[in-house]
C-alpha positions in Angstrom: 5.2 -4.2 -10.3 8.2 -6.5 -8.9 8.0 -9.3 -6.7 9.0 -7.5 -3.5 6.3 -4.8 -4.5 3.6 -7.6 -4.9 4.7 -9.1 -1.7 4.1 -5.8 0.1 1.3 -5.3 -1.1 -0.3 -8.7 -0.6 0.6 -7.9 3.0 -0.7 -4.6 2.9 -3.6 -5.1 0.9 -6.9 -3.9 1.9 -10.3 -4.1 -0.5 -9.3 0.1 -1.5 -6.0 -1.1 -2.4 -7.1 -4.0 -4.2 -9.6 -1.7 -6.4 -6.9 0.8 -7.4 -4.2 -2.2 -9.0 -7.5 -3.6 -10.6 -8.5 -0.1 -12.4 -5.0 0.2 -13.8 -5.3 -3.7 -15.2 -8.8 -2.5 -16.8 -7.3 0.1 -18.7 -7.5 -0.9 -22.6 -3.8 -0.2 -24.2 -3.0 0.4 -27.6 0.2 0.1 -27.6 3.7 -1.0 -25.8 4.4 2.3 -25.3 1.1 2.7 -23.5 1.1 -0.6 -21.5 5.0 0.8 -19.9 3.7 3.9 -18.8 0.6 2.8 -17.1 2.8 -0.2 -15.7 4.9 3.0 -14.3 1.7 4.5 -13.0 0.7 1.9 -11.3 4.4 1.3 -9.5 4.1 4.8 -8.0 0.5 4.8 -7.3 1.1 1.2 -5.3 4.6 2.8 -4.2 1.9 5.6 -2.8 -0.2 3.3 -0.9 2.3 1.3 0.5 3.8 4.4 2.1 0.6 5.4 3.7 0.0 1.8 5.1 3.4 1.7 6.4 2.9 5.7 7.9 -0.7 4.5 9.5 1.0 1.0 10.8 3.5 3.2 12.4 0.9 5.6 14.1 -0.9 2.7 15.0 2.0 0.7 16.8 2.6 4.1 18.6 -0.6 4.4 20.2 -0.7 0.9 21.2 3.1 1.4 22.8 1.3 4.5 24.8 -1.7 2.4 25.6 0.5 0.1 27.1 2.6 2.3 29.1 -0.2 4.1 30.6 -1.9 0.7 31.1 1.4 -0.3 33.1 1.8 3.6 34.9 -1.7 2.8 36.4 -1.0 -0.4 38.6 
């Protein structure tokens, strides 16, 4: 995982989140090999989670935009 990954998630992070980095850090490896491709895994599966938080953010935001203008449309 890179720096700007680990910043976005940091930001991101909620307990699920949290849970899912620490099961791919309890994986036993036997080798190099191994340790790159579950390092891989873990980039897309993070890569994964990120884009949902950013997608649910992003729903969010626009429900509280049309909260507000109905809010406003109502005075």
């Amino acid at each position: 995982m890179n720096l700007i990954q680990k910043k976005r998630l940091a930001r991101r992070s909620s307990p699920q989140v949290r849970n899912e980095v620490d099961l791919f850090r309890d994986v036993p490896v036997e080798s190099e090999a191994q340790l790159r491709e579950l390092a891989r895994a873990a980039n897309r599966a993070a890569d994964r989670m990120i884009k949902n938080l950013d997608e649910t953010i992003a729903c969010v935001d626009g429900v509280l935009r049309q909260r507000g203008n109905s809010k406003k449309k109502s005075r």
